[in-house]
N, CA, C and O of each residue as an XYZ file, in Angstrom:
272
protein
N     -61.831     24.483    -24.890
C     -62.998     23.817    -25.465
C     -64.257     24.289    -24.748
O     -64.328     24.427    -23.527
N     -65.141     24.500    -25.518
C     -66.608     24.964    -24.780
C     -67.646     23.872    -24.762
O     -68.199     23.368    -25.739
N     -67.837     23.561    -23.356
C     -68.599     22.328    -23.583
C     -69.976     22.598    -23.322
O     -70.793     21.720    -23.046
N     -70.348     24.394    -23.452
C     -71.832     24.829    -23.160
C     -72.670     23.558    -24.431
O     -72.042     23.330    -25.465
N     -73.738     23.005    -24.257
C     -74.829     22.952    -24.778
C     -75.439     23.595    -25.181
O     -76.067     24.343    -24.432
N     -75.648     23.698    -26.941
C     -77.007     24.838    -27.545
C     -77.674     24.160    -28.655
O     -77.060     23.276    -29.252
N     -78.777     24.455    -28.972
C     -79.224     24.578    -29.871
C     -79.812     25.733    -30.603
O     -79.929     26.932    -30.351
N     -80.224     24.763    -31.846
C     -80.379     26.237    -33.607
C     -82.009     26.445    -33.216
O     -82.831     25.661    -32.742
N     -82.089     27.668    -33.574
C     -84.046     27.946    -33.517
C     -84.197     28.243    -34.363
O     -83.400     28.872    -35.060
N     -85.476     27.850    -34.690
C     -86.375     27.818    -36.234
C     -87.682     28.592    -36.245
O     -88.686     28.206    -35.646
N     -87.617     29.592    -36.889
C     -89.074     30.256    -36.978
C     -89.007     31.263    -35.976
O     -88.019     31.659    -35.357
N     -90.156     31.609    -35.906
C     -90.259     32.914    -34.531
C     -89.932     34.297    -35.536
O     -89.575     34.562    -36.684
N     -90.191     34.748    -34.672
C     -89.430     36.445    -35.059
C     -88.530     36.425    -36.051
O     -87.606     35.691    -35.700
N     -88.297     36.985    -37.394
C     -87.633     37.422    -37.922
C     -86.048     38.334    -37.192
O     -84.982     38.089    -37.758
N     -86.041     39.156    -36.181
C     -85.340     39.953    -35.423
C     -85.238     39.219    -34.142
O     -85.540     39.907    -33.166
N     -84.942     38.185    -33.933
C     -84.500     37.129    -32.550
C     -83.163     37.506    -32.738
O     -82.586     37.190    -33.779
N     -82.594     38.151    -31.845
C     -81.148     38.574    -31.493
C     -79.987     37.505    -31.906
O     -78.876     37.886    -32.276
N     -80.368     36.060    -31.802
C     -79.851     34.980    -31.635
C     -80.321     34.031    -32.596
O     -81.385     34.448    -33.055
N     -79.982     32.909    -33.112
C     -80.422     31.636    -33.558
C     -79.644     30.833    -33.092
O     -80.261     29.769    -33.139
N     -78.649     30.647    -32.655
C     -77.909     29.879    -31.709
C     -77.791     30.102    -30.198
O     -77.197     31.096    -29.780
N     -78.204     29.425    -29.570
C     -78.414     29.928    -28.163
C     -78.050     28.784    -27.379
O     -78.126     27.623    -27.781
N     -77.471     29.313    -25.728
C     -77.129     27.555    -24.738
C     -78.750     27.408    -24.657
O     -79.657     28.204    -24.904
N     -78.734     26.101    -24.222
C     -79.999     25.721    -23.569
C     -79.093     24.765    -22.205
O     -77.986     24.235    -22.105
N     -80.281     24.937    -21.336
C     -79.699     24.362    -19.585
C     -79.934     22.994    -20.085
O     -79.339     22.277    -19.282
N     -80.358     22.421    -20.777
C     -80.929     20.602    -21.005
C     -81.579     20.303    -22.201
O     -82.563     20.789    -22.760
N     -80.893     19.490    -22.442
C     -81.917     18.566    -23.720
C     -83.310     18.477    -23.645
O     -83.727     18.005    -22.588
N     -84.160     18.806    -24.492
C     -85.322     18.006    -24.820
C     -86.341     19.560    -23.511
O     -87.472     19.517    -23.026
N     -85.436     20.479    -23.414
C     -86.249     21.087    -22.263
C     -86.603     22.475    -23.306
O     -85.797     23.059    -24.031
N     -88.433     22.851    -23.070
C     -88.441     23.739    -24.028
C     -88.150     25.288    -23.482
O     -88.410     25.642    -22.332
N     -87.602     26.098    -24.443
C     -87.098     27.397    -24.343
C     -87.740     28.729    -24.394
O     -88.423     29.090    -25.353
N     -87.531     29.395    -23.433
C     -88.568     30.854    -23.604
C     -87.349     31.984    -23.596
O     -86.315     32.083    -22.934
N     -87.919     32.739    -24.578
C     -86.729     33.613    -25.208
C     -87.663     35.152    -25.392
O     -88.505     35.359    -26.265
N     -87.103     36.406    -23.975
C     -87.304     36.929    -24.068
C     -87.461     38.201    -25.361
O     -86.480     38.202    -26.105
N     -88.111     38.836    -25.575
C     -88.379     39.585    -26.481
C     -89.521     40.746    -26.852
O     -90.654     40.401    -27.186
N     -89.127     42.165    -26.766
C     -90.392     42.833    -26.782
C     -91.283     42.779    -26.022
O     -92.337     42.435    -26.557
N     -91.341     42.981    -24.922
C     -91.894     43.249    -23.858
C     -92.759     41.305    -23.740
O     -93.755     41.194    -23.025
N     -92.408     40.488    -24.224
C     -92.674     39.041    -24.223
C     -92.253     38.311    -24.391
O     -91.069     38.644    -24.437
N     -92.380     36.568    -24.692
C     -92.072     35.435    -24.572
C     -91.685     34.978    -25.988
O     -92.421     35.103    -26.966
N     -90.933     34.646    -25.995
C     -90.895     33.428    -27.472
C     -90.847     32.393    -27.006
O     -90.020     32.328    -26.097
N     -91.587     31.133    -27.292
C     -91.496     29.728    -27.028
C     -91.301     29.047    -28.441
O     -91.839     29.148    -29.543
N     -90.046     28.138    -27.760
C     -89.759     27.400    -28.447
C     -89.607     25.877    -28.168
O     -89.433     25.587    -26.984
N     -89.642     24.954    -28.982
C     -90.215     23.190    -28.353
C     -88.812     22.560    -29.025
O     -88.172     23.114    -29.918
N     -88.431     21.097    -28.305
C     -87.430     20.613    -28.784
C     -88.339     19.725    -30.223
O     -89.505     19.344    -30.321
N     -86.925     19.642    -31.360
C     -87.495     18.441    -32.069
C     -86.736     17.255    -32.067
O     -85.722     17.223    -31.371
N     -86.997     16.476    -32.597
C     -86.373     15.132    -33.109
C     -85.167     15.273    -34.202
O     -84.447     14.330    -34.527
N     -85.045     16.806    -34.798
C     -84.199     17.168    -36.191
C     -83.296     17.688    -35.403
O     -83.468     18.083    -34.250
N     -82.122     17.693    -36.156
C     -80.698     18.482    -35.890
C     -80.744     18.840    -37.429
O     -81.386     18.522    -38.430
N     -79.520     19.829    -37.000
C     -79.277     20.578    -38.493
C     -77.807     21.287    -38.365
O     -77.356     21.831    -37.357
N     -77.043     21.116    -39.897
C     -75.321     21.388    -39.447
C     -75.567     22.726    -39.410
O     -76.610     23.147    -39.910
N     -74.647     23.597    -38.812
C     -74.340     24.886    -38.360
C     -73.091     25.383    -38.556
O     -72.376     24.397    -38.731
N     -72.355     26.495    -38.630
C     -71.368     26.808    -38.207
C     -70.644     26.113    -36.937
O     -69.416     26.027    -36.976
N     -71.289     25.651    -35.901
C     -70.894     25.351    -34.560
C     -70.895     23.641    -34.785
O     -70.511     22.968    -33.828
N     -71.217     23.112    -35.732
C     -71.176     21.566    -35.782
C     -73.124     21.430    -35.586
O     -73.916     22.370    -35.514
N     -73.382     20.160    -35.550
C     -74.554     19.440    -35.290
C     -75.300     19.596    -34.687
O     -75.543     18.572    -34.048
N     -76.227     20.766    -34.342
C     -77.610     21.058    -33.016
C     -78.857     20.439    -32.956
O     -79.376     20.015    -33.989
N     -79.362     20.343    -31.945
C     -80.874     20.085    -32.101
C     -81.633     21.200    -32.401
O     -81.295     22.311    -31.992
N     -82.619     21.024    -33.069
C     -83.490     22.437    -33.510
C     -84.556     22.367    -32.425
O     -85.186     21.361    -32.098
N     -84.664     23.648    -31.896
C     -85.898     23.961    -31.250
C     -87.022     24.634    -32.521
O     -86.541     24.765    -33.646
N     -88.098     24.931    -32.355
C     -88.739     25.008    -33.518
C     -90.064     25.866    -32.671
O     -90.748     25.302    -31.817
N     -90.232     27.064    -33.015
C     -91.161     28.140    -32.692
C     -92.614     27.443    -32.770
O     -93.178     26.836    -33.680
N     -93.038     27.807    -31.303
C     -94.415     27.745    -31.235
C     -95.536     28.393    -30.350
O     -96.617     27.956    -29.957
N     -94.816     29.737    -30.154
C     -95.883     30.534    -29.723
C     -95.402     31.333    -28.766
O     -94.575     30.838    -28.000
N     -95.845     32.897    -28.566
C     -95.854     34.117    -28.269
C     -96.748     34.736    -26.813
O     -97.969     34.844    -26.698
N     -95.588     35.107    -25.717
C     -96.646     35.207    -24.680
C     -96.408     36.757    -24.368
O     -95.277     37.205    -24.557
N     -97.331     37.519    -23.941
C     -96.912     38.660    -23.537
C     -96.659     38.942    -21.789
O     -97.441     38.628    -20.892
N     -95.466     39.555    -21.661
C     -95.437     40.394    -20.195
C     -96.361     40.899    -19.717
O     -96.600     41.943    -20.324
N     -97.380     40.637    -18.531
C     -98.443     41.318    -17.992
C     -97.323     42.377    -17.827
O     -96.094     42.405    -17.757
N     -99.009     43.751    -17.783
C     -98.197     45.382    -17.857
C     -98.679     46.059    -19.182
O     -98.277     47.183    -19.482
């Protein structure tokens, strides 16, 4: 049994390697490397069914770049 914790992400990049991903904690928001930058993503209040059963959705909100 895998008792990792993940949630589904919403929005962002079209080409996010992932839409299912662990997260270390509930309610904690997520930065998801990419292209020489950041994807941020925020927890919501929504879940949504999945292949994997019931997640919380993190939900895209903004783009940081790698100084360099």
């Amino acid at each position: 049994m895998n008792d990792t914790a993940k949630a589904l992400l919403e929005g962002g990049p079209r080409d996010l390697p992932e839409r299912i991903v662990p997260i270390a904690a509930p309610d904690v928001d997520l930065k998801i490397e990419l292209r020489n930058g950041y994807e941020h993503f925020r927890h919501t209040s929504r879940q949504a069914e999945t292949p994997e059963g019931p997640l919380p959705v993190y939900e895209w909100w903004e783009r940081t770049e790698m100084p360099g």
